[in-house]
C-alpha positions in Angstrom: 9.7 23.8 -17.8 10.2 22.7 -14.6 7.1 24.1 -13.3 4.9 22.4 -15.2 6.1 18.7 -14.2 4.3 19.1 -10.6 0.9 20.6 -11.9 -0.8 22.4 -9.2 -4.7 22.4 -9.5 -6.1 25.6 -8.5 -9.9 24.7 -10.0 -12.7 25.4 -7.6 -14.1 21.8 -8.6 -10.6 20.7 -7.5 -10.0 22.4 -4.6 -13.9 21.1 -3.5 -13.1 17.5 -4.3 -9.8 17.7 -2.2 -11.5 18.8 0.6 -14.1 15.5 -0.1 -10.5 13.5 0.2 -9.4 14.9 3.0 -13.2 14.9 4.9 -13.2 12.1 7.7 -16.3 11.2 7.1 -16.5 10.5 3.0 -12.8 9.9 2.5 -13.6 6.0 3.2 -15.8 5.5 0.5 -13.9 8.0 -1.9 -10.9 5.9 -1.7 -12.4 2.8 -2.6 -14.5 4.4 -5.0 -11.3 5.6 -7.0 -9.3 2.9 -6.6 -11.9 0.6 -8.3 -12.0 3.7 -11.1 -8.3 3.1 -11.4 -8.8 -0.4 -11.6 -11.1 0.6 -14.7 -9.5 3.4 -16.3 -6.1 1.0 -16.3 -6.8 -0.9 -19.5 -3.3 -1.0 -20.8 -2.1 -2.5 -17.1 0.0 0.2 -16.4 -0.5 0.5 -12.9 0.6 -2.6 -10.7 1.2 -1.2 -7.2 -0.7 1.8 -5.3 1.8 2.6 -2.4 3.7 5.6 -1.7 7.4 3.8 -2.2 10.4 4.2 -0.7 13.9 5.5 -1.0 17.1 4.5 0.8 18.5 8.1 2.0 22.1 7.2 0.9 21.3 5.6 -2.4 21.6 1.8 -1.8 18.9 0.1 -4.1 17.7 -3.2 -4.5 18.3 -5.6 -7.1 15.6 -6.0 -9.4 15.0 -7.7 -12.5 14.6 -5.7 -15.8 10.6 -5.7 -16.2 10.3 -4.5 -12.7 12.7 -1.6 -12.7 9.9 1.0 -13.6 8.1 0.1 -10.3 11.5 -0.1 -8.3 10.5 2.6 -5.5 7.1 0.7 -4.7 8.7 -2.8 -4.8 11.5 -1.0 -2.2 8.5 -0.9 0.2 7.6 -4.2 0.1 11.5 -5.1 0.2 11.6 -3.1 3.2 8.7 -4.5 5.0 9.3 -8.2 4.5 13.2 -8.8 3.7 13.6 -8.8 7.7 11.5 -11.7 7.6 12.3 -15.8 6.9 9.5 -15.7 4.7 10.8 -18.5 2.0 8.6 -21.3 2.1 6.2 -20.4 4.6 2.0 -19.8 4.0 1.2 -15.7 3.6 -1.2 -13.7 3.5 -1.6 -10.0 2.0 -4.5 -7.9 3.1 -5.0 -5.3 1.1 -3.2 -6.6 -2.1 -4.3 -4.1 -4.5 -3.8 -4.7 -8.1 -1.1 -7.6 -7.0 2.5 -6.2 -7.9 4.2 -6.3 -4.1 2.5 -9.8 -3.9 4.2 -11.1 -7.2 7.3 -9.4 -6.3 7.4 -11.4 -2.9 6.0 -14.5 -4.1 9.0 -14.0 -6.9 12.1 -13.2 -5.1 11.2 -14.0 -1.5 9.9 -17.6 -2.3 7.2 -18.4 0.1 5.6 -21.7 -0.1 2.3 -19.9 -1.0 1.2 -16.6 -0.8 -2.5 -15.6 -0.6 -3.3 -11.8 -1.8 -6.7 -10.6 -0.4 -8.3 -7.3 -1.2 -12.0 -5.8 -0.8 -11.8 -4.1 -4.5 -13.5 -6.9 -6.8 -12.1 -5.0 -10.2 -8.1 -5.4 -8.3 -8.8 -9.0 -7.8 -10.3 -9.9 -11.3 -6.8 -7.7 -12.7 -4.0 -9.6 -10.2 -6.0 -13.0 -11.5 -5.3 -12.8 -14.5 -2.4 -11.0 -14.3 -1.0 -13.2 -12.3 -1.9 -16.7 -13.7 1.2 -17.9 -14.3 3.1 -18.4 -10.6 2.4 -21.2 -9.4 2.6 -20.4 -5.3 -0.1 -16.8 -5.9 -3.4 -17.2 -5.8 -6.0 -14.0 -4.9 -9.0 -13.9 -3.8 -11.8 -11.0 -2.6 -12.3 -10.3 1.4 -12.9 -8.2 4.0 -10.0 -7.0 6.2 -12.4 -7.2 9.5 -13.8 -10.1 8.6 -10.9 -12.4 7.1 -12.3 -15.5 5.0 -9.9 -18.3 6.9 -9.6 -20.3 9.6 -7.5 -19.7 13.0 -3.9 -20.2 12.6 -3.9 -20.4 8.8 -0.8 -18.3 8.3 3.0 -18.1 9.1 3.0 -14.4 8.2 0.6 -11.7 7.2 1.5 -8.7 5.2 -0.2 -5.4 5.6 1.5 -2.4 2.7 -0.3 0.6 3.2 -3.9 -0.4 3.4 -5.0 -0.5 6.9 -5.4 3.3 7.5 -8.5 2.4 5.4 -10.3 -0.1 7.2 -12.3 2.6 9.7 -11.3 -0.1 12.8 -7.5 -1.3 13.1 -8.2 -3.1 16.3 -10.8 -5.3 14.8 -8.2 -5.8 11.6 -5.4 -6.5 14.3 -7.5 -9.2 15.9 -8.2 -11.1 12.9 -4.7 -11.0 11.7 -3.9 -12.5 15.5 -6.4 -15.1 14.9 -5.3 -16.2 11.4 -1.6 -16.4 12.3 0.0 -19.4 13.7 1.7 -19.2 17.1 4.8 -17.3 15.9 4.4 -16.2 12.8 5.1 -12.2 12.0 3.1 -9.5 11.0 4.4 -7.2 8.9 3.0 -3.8 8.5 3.6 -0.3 6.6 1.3 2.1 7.5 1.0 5.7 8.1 -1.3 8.3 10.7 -3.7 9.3 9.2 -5.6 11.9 11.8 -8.4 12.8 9.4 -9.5 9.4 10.2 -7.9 8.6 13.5 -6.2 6.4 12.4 -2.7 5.9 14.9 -1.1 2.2 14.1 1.4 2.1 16.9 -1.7 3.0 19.5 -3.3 0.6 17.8 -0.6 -2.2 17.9 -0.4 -1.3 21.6 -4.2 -2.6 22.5 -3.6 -5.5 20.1 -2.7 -9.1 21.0 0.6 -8.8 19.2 3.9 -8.4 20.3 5.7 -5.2 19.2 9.2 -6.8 18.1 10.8 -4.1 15.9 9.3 -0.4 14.5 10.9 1.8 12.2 10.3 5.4 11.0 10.4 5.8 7.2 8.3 9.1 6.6 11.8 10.8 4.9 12.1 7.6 3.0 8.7 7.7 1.2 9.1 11.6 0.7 12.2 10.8 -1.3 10.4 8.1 -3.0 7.4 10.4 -3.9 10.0 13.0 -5.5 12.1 10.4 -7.1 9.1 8.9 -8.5 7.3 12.3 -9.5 7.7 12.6 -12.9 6.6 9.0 -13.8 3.1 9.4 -11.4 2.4 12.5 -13.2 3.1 10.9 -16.6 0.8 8.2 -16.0 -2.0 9.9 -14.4 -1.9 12.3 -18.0 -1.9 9.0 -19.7 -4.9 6.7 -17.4 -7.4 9.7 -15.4 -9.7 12.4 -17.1 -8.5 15.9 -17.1 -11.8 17.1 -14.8 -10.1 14.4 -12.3 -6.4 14.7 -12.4 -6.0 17.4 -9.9 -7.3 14.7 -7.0 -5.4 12.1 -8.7 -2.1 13.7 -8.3 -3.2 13.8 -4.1 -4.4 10.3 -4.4 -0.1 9.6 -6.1 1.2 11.7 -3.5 2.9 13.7 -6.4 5.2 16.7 -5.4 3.3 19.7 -4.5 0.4 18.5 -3.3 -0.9 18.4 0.2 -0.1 14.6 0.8 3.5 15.2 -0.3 4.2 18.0 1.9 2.7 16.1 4.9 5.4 13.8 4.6 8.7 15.7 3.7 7.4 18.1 6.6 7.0 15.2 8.7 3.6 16.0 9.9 2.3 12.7 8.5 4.3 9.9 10.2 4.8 6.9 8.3 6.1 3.5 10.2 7.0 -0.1 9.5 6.5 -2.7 12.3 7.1 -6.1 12.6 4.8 -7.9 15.0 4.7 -11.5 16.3 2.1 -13.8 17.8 3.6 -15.3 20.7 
């Protein structure tokens, strides 16, 4: 029934633990906590990409090869955030990789001389390395966001996809982006507000050292991408996480029905995509 495709946890444990998710001061360390549990749980591979997604509002879609049709509404964010780019054969960087599906997909179709994904969660890395293996311009490696492990002006564009509402100071993550770029390469961000942690990119963006060139408002976009998606989330969280710890797994997918969904189709959770340039 239809009713049972969007489970809603009513379990004191579960409504306890959402309120841990949605605490400003443990919901740091909770997320990274779960998504190196994910990164455990995932034997079969099954999970490639940990962002929200998004949906064109009048149906057009990208073209995707076969093998990466089931993740099409993730890979549509990446597409969105870096096809406005001349990325093909430049030097990038990803901070905050994750389990290393938007960086194959980019170092696939957008052809970038090299791309470099970077991500704090040592269980991701070891899974996009081996993963991974076999293209030839992707190489990973484990970092810290506020402390990136390059030199100045290493990079003709950085890539940010939904990870820097977790790094407690986006300032400090702007600065080293500035520093690793070369003089005009591009930053390219997807990011939402996240008050719980006040987190606010475009205020953000505004004390930074970067040039604001081009922002876009997608919150309706990932909304759609969270319902399209719905049914697939919810099958694989049956399939990967422990019944005691669905419940905050289907917050953690933004699955219909939960509190993370409705902060987006309601609009009171903005999410943004900005292009930034070092001048």
């Amino acid at each position: 029934m239809k009713q049972d495709l969007y489970p809603t946890e009513t379990s004191p444990v579960h409504s306890a633990v959402v309120k841990l998710f949605y605490s400003r001061a443990a919901r740091h360390l909770f997320t990274n906590a779960w998504y190196s549990l994910v990164s455990n749980l995932d034997r079969g591979a099954a999970i490639r990409f940990l962002n929200y997604g998004y949906a064109s509002l009048n149906g057009d879609q990208v073209d995707l090869q076969e093998a990466d049709e089931p993740d099409r509404y993730a890979i549509q964010l990446y597409h969105h955030t870096v096809s406005g780019s001349a990325i093909a054969g430049k030097d990038v960087l990803e901070v905050g990789c994750g389990r290393g599906g938007g960086a194959s997909y980019v170092a696939r179709y957008l052809q970038p001389a090299s791309y470099t994904g970077l991500d704090i969660c040592k269980p991701a890395i070891r899974f996009s390395q081996a993963r991974y293996a076999d293209q030839g311009n992707l190489a990973f490696r484990v970092g810290n966001a506020l402390s990136l492990p390059f030199e100045n002006d290493s990079f003709d564009a950085v890539i940010n996809v939904e990870s820097a509402q977790h790094y407690g100071d986006m300032v400090r993550f702007l600065d080293e982006v500035h520093r690793v770029l070369r003089p005009g390469g591009e930053f390219l961000m997807a990011c939402f507000e996240d008050r719980s942690k006040d987190v606010f990119p475009r205020e953000s963006l505004q004390q930074s050292r970067l040039r604001l060139v081009k922002e876009d408002d997608i919150t309706a976009n990932v909304a759609r991408a969270l319902e399209l998606d719905g049914a697939r989330r919810t099958a694989l969280a049956a399939e990967i996480v422990p019944r005691l710890l669905r419940g905050v797994s289907h917050e953690f997918a933004g699955i219909p029905g939960t509190q993370l969904h409705t902060s987006f189709a309601n609009g009171e959770c903005p999410y943004y995509c900005f292009t930034c340039r070092k001048d």
